[in-house]
mmCIF file of the N, C-alpha and C atoms, coordinates in Angstrom:
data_MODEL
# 
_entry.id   MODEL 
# 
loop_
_atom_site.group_PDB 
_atom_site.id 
_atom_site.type_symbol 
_atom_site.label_atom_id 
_atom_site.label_alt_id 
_atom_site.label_comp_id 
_atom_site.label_asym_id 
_atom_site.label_entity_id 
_atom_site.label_seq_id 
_atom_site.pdbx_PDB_ins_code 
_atom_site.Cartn_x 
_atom_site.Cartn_y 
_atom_site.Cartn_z 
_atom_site.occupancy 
_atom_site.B_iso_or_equiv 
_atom_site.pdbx_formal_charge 
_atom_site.auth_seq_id 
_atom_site.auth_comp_id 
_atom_site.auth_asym_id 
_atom_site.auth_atom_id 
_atom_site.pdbx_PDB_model_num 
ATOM 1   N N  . UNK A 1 1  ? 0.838   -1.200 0.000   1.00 0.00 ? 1  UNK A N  1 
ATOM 2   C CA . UNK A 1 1  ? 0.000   0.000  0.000   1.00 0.00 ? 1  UNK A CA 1 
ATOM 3   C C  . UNK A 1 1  ? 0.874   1.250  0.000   1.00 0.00 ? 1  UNK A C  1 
ATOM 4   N N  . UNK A 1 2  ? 2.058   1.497  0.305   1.00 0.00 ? 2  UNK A N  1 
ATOM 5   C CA . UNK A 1 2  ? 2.906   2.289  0.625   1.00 0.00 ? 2  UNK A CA 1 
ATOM 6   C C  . UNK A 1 2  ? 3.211   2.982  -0.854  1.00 0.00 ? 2  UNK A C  1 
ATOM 7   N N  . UNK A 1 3  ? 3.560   1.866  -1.509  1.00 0.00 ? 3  UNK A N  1 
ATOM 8   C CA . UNK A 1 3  ? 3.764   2.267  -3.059  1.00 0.00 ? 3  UNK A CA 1 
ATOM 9   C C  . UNK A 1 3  ? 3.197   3.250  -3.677  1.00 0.00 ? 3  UNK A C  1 
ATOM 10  N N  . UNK A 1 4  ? 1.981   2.763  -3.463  1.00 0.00 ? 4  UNK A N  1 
ATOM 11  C CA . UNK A 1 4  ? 1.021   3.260  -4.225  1.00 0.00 ? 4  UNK A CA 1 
ATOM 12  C C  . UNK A 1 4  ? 0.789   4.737  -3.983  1.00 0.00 ? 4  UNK A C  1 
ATOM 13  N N  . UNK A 1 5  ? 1.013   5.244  -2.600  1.00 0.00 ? 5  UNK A N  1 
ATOM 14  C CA . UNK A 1 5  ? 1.369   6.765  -2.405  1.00 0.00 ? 5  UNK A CA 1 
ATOM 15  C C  . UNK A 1 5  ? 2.932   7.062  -2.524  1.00 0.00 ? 5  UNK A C  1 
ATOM 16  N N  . UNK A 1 6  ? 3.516   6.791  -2.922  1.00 0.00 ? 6  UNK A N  1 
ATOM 17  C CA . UNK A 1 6  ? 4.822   7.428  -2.645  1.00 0.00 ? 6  UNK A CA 1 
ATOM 18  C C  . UNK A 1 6  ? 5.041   8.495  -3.816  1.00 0.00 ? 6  UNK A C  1 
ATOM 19  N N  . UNK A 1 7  ? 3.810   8.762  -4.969  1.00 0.00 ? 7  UNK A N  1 
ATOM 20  C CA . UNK A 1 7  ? 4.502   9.217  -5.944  1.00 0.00 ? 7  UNK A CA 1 
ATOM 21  C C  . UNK A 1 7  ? 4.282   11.117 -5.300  1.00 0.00 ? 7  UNK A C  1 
ATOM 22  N N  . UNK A 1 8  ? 4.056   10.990 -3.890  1.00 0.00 ? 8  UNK A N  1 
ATOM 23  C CA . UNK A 1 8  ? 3.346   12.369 -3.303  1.00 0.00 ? 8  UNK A CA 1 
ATOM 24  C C  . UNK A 1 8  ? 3.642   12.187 -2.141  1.00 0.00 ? 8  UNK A C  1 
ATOM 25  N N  . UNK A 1 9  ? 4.468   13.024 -1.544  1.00 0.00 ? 9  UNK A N  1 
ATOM 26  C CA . UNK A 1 9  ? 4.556   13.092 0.010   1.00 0.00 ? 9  UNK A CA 1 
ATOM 27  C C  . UNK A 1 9  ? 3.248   13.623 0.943   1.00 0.00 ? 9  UNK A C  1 
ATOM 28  N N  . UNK A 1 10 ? 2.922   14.343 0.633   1.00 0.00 ? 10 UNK A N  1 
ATOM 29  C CA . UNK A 1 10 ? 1.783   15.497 0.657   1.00 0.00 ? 10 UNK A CA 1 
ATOM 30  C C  . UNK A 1 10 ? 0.775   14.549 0.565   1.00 0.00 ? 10 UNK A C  1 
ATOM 31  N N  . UNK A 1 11 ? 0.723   13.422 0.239   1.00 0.00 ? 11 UNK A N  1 
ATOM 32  C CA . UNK A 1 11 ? -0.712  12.786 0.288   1.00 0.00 ? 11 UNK A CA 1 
ATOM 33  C C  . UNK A 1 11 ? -0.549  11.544 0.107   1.00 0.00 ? 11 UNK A C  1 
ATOM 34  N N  . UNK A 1 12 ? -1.255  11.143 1.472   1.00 0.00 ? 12 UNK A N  1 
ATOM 35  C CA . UNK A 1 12 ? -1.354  9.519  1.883   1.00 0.00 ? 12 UNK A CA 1 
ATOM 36  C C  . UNK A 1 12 ? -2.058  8.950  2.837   1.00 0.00 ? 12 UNK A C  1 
ATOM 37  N N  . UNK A 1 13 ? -2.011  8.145  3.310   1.00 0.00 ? 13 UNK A N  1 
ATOM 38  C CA . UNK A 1 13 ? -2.753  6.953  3.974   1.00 0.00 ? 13 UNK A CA 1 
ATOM 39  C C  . UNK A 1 13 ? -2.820  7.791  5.246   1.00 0.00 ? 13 UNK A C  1 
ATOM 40  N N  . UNK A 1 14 ? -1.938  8.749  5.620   1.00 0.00 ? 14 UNK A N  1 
ATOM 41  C CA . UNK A 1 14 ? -1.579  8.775  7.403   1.00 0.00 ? 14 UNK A CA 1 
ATOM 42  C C  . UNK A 1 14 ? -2.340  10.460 7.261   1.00 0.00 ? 14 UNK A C  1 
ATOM 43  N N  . UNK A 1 15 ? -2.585  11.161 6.098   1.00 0.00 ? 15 UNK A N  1 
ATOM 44  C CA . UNK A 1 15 ? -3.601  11.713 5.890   1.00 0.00 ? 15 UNK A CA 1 
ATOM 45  C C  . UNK A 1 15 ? -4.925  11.194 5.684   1.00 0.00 ? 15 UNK A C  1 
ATOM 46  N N  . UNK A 1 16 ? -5.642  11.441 6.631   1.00 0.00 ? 16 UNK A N  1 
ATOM 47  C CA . UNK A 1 16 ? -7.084  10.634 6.175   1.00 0.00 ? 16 UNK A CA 1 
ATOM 48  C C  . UNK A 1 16 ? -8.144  11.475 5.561   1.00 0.00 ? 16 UNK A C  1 
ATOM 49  N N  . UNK A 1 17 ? -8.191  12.861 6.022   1.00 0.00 ? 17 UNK A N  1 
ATOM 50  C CA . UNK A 1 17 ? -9.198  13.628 4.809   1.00 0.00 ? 17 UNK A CA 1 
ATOM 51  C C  . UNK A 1 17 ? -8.239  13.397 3.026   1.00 0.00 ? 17 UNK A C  1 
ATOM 52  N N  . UNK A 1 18 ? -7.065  13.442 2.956   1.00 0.00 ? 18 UNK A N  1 
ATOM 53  C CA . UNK A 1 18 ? -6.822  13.354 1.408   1.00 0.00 ? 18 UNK A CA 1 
ATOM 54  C C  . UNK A 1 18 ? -7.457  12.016 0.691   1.00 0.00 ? 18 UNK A C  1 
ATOM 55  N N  . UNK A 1 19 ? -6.778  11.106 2.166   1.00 0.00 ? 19 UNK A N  1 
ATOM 56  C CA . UNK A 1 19 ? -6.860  9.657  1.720   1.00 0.00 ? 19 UNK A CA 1 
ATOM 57  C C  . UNK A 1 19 ? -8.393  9.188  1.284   1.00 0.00 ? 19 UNK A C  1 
ATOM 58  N N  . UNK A 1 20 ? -9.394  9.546  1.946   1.00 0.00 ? 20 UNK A N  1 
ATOM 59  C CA . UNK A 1 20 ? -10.704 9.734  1.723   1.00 0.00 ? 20 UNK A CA 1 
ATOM 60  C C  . UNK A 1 20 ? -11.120 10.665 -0.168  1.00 0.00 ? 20 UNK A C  1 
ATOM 61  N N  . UNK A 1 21 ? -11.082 11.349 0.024   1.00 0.00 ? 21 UNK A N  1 
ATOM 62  C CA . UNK A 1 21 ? -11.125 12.534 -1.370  1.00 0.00 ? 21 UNK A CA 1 
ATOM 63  C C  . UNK A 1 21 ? -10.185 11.620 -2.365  1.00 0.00 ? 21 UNK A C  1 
ATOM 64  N N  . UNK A 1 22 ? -8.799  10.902 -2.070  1.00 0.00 ? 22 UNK A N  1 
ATOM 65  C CA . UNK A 1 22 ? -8.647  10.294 -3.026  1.00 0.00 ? 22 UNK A CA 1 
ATOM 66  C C  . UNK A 1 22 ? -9.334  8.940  -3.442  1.00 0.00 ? 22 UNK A C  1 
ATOM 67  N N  . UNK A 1 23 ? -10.160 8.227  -2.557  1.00 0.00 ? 23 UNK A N  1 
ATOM 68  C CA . UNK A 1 23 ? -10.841 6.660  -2.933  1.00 0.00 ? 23 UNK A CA 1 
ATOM 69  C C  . UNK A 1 23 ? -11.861 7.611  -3.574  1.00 0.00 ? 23 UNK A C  1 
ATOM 70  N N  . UNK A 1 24 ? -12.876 8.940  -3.119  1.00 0.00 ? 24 UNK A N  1 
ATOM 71  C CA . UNK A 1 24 ? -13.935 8.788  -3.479  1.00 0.00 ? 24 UNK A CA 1 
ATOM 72  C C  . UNK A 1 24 ? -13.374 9.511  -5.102  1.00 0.00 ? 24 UNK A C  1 
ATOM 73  N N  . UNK A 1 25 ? -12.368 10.260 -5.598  1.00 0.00 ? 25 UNK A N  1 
ATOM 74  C CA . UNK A 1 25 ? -12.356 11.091 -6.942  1.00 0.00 ? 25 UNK A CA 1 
ATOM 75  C C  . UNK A 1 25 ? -11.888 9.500  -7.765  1.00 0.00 ? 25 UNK A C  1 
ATOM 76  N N  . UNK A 1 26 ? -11.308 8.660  -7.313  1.00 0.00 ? 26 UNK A N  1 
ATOM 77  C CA . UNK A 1 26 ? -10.753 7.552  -7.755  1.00 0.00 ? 26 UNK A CA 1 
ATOM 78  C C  . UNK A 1 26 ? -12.215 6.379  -8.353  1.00 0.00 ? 26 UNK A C  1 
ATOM 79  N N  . UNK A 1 27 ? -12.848 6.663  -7.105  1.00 0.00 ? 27 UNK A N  1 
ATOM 80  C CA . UNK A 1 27 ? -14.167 5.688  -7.011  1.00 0.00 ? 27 UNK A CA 1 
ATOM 81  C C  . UNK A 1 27 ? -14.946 6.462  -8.662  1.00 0.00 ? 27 UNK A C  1 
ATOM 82  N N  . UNK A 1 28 ? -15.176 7.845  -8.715  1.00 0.00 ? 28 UNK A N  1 
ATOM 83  C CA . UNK A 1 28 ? -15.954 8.485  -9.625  1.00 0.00 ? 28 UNK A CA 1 
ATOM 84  C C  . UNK A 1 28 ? -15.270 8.635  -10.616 1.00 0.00 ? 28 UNK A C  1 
ATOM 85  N N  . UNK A 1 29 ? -14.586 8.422  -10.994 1.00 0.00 ? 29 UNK A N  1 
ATOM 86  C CA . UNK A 1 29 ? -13.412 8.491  -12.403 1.00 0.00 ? 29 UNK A CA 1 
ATOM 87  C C  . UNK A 1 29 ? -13.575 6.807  -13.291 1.00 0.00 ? 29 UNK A C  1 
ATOM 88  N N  . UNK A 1 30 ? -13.668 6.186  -11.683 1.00 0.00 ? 30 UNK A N  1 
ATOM 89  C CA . UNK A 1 30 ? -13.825 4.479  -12.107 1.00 0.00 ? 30 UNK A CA 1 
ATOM 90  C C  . UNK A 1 30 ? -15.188 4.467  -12.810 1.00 0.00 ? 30 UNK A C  1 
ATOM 91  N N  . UNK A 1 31 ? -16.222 5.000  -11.979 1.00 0.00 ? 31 UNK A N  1 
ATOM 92  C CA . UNK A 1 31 ? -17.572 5.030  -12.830 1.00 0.00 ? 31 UNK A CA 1 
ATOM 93  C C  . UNK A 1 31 ? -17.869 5.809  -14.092 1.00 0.00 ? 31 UNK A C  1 
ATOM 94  N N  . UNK A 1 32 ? -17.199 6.727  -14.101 1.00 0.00 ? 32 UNK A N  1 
ATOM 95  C CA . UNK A 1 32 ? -16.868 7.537  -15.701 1.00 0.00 ? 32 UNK A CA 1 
ATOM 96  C C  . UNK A 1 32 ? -16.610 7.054  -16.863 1.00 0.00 ? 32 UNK A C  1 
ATOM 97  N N  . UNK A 1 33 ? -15.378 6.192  -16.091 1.00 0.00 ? 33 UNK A N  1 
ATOM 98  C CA . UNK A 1 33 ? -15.148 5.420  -17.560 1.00 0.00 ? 33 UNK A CA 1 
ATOM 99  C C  . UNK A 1 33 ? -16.060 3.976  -17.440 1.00 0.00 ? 33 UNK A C  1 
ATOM 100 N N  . UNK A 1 34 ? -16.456 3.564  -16.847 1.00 0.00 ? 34 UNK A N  1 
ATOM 101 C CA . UNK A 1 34 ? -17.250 2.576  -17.358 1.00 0.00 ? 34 UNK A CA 1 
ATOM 102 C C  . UNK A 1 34 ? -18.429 2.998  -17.720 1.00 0.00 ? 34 UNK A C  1 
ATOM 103 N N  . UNK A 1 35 ? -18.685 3.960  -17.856 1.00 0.00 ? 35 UNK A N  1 
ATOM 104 C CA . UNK A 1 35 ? -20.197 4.418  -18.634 1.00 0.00 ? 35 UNK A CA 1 
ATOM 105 C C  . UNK A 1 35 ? -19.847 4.920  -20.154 1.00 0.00 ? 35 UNK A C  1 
ATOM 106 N N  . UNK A 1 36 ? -18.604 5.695  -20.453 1.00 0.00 ? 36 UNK A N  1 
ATOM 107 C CA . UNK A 1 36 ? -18.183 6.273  -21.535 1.00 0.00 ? 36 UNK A CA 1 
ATOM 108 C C  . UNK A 1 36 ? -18.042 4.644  -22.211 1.00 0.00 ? 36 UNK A C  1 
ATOM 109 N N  . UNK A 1 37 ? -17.404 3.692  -21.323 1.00 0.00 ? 37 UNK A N  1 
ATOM 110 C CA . UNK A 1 37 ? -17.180 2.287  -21.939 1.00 0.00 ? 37 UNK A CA 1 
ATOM 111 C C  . UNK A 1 37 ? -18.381 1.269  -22.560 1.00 0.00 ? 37 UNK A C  1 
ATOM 112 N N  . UNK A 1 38 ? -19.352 1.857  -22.497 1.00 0.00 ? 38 UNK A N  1 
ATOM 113 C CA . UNK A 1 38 ? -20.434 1.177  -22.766 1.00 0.00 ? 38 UNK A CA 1 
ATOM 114 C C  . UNK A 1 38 ? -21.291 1.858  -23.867 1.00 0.00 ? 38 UNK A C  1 
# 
């Protein structure tokens, strides 16, 4: 899991309002493209 933030100091897991804002812009980007995909 560490990885996956490292490309940002400024934002990660041990931040929890970013960490939050990033599953949910992540979560709605995921549903974006599966609608454009269809």
């Amino acid at each position: 899991m560490g990885q996956i933030f490292t490309f940002n100091e400024n934002f990660g897991p041990w931040n929890t309002e970013n960490f939050i804002v990033y599953i949910l812009t992540a979560y709605q980007i995921n549903i974006v493209v599966k609608i454009r995909g269809r």
